[in-house]
N, C-alpha and C positions, 0 to 999 in steps of 0.2 A: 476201452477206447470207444465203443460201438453207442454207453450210456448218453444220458440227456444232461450236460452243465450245468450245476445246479445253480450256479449265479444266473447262467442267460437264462433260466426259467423264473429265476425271481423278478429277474428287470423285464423281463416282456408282461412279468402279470403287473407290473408295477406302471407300464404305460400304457396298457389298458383300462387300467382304473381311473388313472389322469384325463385319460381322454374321455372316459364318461363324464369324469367331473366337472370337466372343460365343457363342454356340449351343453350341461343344464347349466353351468356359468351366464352360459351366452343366450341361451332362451332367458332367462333372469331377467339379466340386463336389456333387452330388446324390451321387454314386455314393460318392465319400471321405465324408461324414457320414451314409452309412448310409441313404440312403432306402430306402423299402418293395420287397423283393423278392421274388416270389412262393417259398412256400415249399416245398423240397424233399419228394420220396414221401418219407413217414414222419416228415417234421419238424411240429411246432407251429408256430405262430406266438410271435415273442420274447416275455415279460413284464417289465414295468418289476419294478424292485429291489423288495422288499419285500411284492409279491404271492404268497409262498406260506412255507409253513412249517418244507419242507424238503428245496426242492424239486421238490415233486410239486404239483399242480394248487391254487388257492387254495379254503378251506372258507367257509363260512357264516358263519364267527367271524371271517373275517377275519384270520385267523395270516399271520405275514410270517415273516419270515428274523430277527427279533430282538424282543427283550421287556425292557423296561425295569424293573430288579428295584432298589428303595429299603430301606435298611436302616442298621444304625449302622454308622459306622468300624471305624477297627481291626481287630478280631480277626473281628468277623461279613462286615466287605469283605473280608480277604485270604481266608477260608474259603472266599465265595462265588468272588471275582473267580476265585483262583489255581489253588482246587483243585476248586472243583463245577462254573463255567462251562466248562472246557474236557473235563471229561469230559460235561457236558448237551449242549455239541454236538457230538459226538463221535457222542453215541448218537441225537440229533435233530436235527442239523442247522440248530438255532438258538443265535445267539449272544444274549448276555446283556451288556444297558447296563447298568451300576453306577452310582447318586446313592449319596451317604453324606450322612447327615443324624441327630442325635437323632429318638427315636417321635414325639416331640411333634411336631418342625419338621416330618416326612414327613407327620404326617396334617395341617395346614394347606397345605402343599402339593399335595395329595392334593383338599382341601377346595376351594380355588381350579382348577383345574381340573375339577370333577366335571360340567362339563358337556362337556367334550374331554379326558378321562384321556390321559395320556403316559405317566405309570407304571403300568403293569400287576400287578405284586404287590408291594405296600407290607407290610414288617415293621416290630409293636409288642410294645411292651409290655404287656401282658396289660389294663392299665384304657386304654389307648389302643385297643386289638380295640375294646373295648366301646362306646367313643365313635364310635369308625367306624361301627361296628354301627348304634348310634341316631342318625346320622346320614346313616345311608342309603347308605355313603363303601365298600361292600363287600360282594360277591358271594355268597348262600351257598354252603356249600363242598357240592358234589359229589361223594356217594361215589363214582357210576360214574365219574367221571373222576379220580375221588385215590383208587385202591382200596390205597394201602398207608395210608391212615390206620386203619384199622383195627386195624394191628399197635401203635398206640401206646398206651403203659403208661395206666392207666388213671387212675395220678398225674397223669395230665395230662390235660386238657381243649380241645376245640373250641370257644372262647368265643362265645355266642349264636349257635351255628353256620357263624362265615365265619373264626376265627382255626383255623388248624392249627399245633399245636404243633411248634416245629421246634428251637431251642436249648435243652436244659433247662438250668435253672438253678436255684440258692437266692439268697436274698439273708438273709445273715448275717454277724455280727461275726467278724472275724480281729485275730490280733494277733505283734507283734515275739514270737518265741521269747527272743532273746537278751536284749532289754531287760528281757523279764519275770526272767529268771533272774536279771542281772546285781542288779535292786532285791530279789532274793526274794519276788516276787508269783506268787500264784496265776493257775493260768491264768484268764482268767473262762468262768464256767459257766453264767451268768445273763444278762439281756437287760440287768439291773439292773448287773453289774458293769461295763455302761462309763462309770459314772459312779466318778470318784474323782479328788482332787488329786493322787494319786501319781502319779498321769500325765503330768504337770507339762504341763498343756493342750496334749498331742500326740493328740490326737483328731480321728478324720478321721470327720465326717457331713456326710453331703449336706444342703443345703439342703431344704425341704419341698416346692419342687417339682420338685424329683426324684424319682424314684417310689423310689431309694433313700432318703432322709431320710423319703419319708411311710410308708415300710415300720419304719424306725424306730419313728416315734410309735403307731403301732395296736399294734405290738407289745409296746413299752413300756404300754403300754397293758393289755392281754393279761395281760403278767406280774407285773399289780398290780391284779388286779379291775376292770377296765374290759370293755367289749362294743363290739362296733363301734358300739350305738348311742349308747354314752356313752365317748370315747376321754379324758375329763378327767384318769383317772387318767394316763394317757399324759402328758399334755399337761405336769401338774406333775412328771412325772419329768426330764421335755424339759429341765424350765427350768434343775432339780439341771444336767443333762447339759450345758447352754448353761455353766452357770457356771465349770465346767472346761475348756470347749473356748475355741482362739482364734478360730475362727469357722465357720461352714459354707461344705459346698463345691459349686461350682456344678456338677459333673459330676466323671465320672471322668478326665480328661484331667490334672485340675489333685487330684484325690486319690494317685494313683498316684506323682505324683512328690513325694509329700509323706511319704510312705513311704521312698522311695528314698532321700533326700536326708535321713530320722533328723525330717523336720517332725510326723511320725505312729508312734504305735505301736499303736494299738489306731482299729477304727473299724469300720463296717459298708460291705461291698461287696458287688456279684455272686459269687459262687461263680469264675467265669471269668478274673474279673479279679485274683481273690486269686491261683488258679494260673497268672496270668501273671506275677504280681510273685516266686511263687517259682520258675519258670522262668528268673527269670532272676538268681537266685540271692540273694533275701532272703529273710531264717528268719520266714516269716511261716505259720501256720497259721489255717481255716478254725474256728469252734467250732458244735455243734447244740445252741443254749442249752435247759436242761431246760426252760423252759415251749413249747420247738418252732420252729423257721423254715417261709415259705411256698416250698412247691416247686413253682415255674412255668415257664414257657417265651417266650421271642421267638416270637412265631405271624407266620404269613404270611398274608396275605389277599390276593385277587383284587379290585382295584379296579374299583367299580361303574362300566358303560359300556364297559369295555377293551373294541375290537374285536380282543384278542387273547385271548379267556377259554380256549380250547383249549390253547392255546401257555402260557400263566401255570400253568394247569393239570397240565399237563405237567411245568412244573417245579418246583412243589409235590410234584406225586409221586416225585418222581424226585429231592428233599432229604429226601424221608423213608423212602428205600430203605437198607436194612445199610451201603451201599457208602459213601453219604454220611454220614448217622451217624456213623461209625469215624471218619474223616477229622475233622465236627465233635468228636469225643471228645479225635482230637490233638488240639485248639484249646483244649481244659480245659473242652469245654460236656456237662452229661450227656445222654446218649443218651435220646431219648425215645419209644426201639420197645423193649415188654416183651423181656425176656431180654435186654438190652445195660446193660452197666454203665462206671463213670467207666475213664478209659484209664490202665494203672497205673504211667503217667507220673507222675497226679497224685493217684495213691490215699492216699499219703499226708499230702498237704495240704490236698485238699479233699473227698477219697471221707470215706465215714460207716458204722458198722459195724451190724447189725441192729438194736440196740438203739436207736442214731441214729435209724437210718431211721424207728422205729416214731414220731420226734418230727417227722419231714417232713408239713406239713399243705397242702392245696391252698386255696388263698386264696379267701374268698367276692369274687369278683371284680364283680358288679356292687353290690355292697352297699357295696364301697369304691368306686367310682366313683361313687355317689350322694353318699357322705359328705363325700368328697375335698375339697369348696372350702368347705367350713364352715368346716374345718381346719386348711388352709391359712393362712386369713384368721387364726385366731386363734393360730395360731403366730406368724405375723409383730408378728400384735397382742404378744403375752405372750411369748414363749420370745426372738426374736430380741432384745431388751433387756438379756438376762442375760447375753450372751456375753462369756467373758472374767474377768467380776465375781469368781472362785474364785482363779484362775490369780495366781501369785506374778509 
């Protein structure tokens, strides 16, 4: 009665062993995922990802290792993505997120988050700057941290102080070289001559809310005694222009190949976009109609709230350095630091000779932007009806 159970001797030695087992288990595991170990003379303590800028200790602004950069497609993504992001971190240590979005989509975008920004420098189009602007959606621009703005030509402008001009551009009529030749027309010279039957409704305009098409109507506008406060004259030219065309277009994605494919031979585009179409080898030329085209830029803005304003910063100045520029120039965009001109890739299609240039005007930008949805509205109302109506 008085002996030792020989089962309960077996299971107590049986949960002692367990429990050794268990103990070096658990050191194991601590040690393979890393837990906290005192740190080496002369080392730091580790930082989670994202905590510094480029490496070195994290600032005030909150800079990480990447910056979320929003812009259009195409030709301003591969510029940015291919050819500036891997030289900016190269030279800083930070990589660059790509969104590709139209101006308009990025600053609703932009607009829906502005109480937790993710994108840190959002690119517009010059009446989009402005809208940012008045909505509060963007940073002013600082010289001491963007001191190469400075060097920009002074054709170009810092819209309400937070847009820095980085892609220059026109937005003007081009048209087929060979079609013209083949009917014996004149080139046009005028805002007015892209109105005509002879065209046989190959006319490529933007829709009016594209900030192409509404570049269109002021200008039309312009070239027939109208002011930006009364664009009516515009407006009736539009409807002439509606009757010849078979319709408007909703962007450049679906203009471009409407060109290519012979659906376009005269119409109004970016500057950029014409010398892509003849890059890639249609006889299309740029014109600077005698009453004048506006000469602008894609600007960059620092979106309001970013805890990365150092870091956006940064790369604002460092797109508006010679080295980038040149690079944007390959792209067919003009350079917009004094003393840089179009790249003479595309001097013959879309560069413009002094005489030109003296018709280059810089666009009253918040004055269009006030006007803008009056415009709009009555385009749709009156010009979109007539499309077509000319056209055999």
């Amino acid at each position: 009665m008085g002996g030792k159970n020989p089962r309960t001797g077996r299971l107590a030695g049986r949960r002692w062993r367990f429990g050794i087992v268990a103990v070096f288990t658990v050191v194991f595991f601590l040690s393979a995922c890393g837990a906290p170990q005192p740190a080496k003379p002369g080392e730091g303590a580790s930082s989670a990802p994202g905590d510094t800028a480029s490496g070195g200790a994290p600032g005030s602004s909150g800079e990480g290792t990447s910056i979320t950069v929003a812009a259009n497609g195409g030709k301003i993504e591969r510029a940015i993505r291919d050819m500036i992001a891997p030289r900016f971190k190269e030279q800083t240590g930070i990589d660059i997120n790509f969104i590709a979005g139209l101006s308009g989509e990025i600053l609703s975008k932009v607009e829906l988050q502005k109480d937790a920004p993710t994108i840190d420098v959002a690119f517009y189009v010059p009446l989009d700057v402005k809208r940012a602007a008045d909505k509060g959606l963007a940073e002013p621009i600082d010289e001491k941290l963007i001191p190469h703005l400075k060097n920009v030509d002074d054709r170009f402008v810092a819209i309400d102080g937070v847009g820095a001009p980085v892609f220059g551009l026109t937005i003007a009529p081009l048209y087929n070289t060979e079609f013209f030749k083949k009917k014996g027309l004149q080139p046009p010279k005028s805002w007015n001559d892209l109105i005509s039957p002879a065209y046989e409704g190959k006319t490529a305009i933007a829709d009016i809310a594209n900030d192409w098409g509404f570049t269109v109507l002021y200008n039309l506008a312009l070239a027939n005694g109208g002011t930006l406060d009364d664009l009516t004259p515009g407006l009736e030219k539009a409807k002439e222009l509606a009757r010849y065309s078979n319709t408007f277009y909703k962007n450049s994605t679906l203009m471009m190949p409407a060109f290519q494919q012979g659906e376009a031979v005269i119409g109004v585009m970016g500057s950029y976009a014409t010398g892509d179409l003849a890059k890639g080898g249609l006889p299309v030329k740029l014109v600077i109609p005698e009453e004048g085209t506006p000469l602008q830029a894609f600007s960059a803005t620092i979106v309001k709230g970013t805890p990365k304003k150092e870091a956006a910063a940064k790369f604002i100045d460092f797109v508006l350095t010679e080295e980038a520029q040149a690079l944007f120039a390959k792209e067919g965009f003009y350079p917009v630091l004094q003393g840089m001109s179009v790249d003479p890739s595309y001097a013959d299609v879309i560069g413009f000779t002094p005489e030109e240039a003296k018709r280059l005007y810089r666009p009253d930008v918040p004055k269009l932007a006030a006007i803008r949805a009056q415009w709009v509205d009555r385009w749709n109302q009156e010009v979109k009806p007539e499309l077509g109506k000319g056209v055999k």
